[in-house]
N, C-alpha and C positions, 0 to 999 in steps of 0.2 A: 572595545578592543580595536586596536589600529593593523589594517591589513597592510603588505607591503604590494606597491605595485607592479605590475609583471614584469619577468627579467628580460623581454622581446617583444617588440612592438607586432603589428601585422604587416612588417616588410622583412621580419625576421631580424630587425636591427638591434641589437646588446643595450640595452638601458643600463646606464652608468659609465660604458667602457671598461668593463672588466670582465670579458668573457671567459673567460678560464677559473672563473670563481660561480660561474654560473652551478645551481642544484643541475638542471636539465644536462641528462649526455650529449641529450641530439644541439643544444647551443652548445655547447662546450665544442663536440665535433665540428662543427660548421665552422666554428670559431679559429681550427688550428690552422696551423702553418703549413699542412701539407695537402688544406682543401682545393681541388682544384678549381680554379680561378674560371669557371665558364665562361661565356660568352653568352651577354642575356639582355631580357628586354628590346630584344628586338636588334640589339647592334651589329647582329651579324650581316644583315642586308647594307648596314652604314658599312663594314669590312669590305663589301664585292663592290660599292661605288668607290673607294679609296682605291683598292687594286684600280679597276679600270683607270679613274684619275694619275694614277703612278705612270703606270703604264704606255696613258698618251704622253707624257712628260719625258717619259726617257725617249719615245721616237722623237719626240722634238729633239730633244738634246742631243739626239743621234744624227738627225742630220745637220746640224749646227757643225756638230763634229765631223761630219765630210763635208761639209761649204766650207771649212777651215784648216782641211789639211794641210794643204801646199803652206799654211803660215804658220804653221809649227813646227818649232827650231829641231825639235822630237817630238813626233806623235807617240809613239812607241807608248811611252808613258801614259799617255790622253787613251791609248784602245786598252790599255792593258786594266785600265779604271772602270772602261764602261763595261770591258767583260766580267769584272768582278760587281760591279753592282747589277749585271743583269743574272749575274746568278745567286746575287746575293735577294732580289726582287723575286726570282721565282721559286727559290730555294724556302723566303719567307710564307707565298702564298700556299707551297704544298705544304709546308708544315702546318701554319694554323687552317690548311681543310682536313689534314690524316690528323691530325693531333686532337680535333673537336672544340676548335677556340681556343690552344692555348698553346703561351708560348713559356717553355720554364726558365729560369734565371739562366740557364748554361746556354741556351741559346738566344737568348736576347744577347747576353756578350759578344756572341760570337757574332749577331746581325750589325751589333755597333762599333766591333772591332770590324768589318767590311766594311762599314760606312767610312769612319775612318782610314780606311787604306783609300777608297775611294778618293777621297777630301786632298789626300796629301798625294798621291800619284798626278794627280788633274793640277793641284795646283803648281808640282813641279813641272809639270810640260812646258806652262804657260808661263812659267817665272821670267824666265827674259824677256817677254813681250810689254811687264810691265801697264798691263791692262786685266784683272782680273776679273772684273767686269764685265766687259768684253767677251773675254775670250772662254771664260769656265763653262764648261758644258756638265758632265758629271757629279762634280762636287757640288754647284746648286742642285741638280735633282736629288743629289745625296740627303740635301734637309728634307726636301717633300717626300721621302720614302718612309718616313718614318709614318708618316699615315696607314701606312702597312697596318702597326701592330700598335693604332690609335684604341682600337676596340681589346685589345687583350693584353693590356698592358694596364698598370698602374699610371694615373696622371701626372703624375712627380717625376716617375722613369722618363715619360715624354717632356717633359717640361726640359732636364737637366740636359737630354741629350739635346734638345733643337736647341737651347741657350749655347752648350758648347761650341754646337757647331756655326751658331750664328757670332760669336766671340771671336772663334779660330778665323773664320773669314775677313769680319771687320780688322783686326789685328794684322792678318796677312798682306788686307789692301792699303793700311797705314802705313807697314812696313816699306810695301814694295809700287807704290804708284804713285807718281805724280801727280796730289789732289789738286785740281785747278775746279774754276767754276764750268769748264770743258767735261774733265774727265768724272766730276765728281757724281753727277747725277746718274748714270750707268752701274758705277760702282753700290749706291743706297739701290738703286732696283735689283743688282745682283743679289744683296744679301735679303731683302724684301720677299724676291722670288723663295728664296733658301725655308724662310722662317715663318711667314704669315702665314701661308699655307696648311702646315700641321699649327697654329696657333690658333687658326680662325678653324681645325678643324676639333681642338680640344672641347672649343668653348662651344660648339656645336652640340658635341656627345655628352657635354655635361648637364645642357642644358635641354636636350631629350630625355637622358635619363631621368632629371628631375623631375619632368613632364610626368613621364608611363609610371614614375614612383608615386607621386602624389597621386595620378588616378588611381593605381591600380588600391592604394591605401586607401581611398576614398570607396572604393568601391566593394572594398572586406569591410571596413566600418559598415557601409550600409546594411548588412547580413546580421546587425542588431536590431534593426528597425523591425521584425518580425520575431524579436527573443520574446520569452513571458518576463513577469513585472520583477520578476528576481531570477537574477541568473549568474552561473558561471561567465568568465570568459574567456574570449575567444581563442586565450593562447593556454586554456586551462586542461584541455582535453588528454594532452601525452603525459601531466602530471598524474591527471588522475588515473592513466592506464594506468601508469608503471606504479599507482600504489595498489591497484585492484593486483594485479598480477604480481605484486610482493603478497597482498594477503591471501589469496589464493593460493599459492604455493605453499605455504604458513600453514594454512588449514590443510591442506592434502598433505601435508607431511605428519601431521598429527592423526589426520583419518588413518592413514596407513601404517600407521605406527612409528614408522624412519624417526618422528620426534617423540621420545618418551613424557608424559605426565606427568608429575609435575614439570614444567619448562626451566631449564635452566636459567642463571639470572641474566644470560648473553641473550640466550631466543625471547627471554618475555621482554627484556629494556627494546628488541626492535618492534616487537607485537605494540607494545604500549608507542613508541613510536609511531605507528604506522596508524593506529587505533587515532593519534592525535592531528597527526597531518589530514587523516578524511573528515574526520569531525570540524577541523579549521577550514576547511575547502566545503565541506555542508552549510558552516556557517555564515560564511562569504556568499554562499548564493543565496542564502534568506538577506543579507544587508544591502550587495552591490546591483544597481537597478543596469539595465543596459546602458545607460546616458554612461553611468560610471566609466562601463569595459570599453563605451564607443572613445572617450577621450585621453583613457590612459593608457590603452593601447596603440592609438593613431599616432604615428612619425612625426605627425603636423598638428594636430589637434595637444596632445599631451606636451608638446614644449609652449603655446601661448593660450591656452584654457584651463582654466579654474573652473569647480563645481561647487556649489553648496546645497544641498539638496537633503536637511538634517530628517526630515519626512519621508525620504525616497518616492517622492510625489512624481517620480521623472517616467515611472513604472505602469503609469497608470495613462500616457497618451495612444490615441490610438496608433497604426503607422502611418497614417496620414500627417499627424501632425509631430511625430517621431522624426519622421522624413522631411518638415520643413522647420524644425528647431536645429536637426544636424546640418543641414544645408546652410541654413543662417549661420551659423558657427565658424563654414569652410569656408564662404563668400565671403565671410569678413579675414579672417584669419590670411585665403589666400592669395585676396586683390591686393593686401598691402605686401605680403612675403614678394610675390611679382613687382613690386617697387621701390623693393630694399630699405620698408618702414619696420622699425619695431615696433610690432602690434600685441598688444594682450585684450581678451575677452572673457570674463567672471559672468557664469550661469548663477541663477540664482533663484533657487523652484521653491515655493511657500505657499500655503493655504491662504486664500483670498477671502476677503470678508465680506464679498460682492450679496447682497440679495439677488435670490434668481427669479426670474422674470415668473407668471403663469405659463404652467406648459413645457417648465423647462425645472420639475421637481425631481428629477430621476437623474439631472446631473450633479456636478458639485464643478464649484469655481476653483481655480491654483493660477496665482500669481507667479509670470514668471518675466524675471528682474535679466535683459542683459544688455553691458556694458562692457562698451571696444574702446580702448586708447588707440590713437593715433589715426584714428579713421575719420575723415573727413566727409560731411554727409553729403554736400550735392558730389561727391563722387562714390557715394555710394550706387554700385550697380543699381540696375533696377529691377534684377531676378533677385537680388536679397529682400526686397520689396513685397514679391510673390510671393519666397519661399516663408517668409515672417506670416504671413494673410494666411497661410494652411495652418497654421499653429490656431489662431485665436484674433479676436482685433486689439487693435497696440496705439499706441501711442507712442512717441519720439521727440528728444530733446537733445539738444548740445550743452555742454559745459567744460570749459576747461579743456579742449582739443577731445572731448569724451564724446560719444553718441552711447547714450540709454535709450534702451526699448522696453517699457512696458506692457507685457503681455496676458490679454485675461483668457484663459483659457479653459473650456468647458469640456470635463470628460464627465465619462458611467461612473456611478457611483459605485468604489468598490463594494459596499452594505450589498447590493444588489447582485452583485456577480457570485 
């Protein structure tokens, strides 16, 4: 019988991209459109370094703006900008701390419709000067604001607006400034200042969240290392309430009578229902060994590891060596994801044909077979080295840009236990 594998990893992510078709209510929920968007993994501290950063940015740009007043044709325009984006800066900070990290669609418009005013009021002050360059003070801090709402915001929403605004700029200094090899370097730092900033801060937060995602996943994977040799998993637990608490209810509705004796053929098709999904979730945990739930569950492990394991020979390590075959798996898996190599690794657990030594009659030997593409061995770490030596002693070969590791590994004999 072929099980299917879970509909949510252990970061809580939708396997397949179809959440809305999910059995489970609690993905289904999580999944909608009207979930609130938190602020997690820690980004809310990356949020209060971006405020401050803003912040010194606009008193720079402030006093820029009085060391330049006497040369603007109208300031008028130039104070009328910075009071709107100073309220449009503070107006953002109290909302995502009363709001709890979030900012909703009607007011992002309305922060990017201020940016906007800002952008166009600043650059008409300065349009006769013919130096934009130069002379913008507001409308570049206008692009590093958005660092604001880097943490509570989709990366796409930040991407589209700092490209606009870095467009509208370059386009305006086209328009309106005499590019020489003089004016021309001012002008690339104007727009530089505008754009890098929230660019160099996207790839920042994208690349912490991937961080605290892969630990934090690594580290619910390991909460199999102490399962027994057959087990549920780990995202199996809310299925199996919500069927205990359908039969439960079933049956007190029959003790107390509310359902009359013989069952109609509506109540008995969900009894025989229900009767089928616990018997199939019973039988799953007689088949699937931990190793199973550790990689089809894991974010990283389940998109480049394969199992074959037709013995469920994976059930029977101790955690010592549970803990250095799942290690081995992540150290290969996630040295090359950190290098932008496409990597796969085929487990492969089989009874060994090893004679055991005298002394060692109360183990039994399993052969366990794994090969990584694309891993390069003298750059293989040298903790995969270690975490391999807790498993069993191994052997190592290259072939074909492949590193195989043969491993003989000696557990208790199940007869025994």
């Amino acid at each position: 019988m072929t099980y299917a594998p879970p509909e949510e990893n252990t970061l809580g992510v939708i396997i397949g991209g179809k959440p809305r078709h999910a059995k489970s209510a609690t993905v289904r929920r999580l999944a909608g459109d009207d979930t609130p968007r938190l602020t997690s993994l820690g980004t809310g501290f990356v949020g209060v370094g971006a405020a401050v950063l803003v912040s010194l940015r606009a008193l720079y740009g402030l006093v820029w703006l009085v060391a330049q007043w006497d040369q603007y044709p109208n300031p008028i325009p130039a104070a009328v900008a910075w009071i709107i984006l100073v309220v449009v800066i503070v107006g953002t900070i109290t909302a995502v701390q009363v709001m709890s990290g979030q900012l909703p669609h009607w007011m992002f418009a309305l922060f990017l419709t201020g940016l906007a005013s800002v952008v166009a009021l600043d650059v008409y002050a300065i349009w006769p000067l013919h130096d934009i360059g130069g002379y913008a003070t507001s409308a570049i801090a206008a692009g590093m604001t958005l660092l604001l709402v880097l943490t509570v915001r989709p990366s796409s929403d930040i991407i589209v607006a700092v490209s606009v605004i870095g467009v509208a700029l370059a386009v305006v200094i086209v328009v309106n400034v005499p590019l020489t090899q003089y004016t021309l370097a001012p002008q690339i730092t104007a727009v530089s200042f505008a754009v890098l900033p929230t660019v160099i801060g996207l790839v920042l937060i994208s690349n912490f969240r991937r961080l605290v995602q892969v630990e934090l996943d690594r580290v619910l994977v390991q909460s199999t290392l102490s399962a027994p040799r057959f087990a549920v998993g780990m995202m199996a637990s809310e299925e199996l309430a919500r069927l205990d608490l359908a039969a439960e209810k079933l049956l007190d509705s029959v003790a107390n009578g509310s359902t009359t004796l013989p069952l109609s053929p509506k109540i008995a098709s969900t009894a025989a229902s229900l009767a089928t999904e616990l018997r199939l979730h019973l039988i799953e945990g007689r088949r699937e060994t931990w190793l199973y739930h550790a990689i089809t569950e894991s974010d990283l492990l389940g998109k480049s590891v394969t199992l074959t394991d037709k013995g469920s020979l994976a059930g029977l390590l101790d955690p010592v060596q549970r803990d250095g075959l799942l290690s081995t798996a992540w150290l290969f898996v996630a040295d090359t994801a950190k290098r932008g190599a496409k990597n796969s690794v085929h487990i492969t657990i089989a009874p060994s044909t090893t004679v055991m030594a005298p002394g060692f009659e109360d183990k039994v030997a399993i052969g366990i077979s794994v090969t990584s593409t694309g891993v390069i061995r003298n750059r293989i770490d040298a903790s995969t080295w270690q975490a391999i030596a807790k498993v069993g002693s191994y052997t190592d070969s290259t072939e074909n840009s492949s590193v195989r590791l043969d491993i003989e590994c000696l557990v208790d004999n199940p007869a025994d236990q």
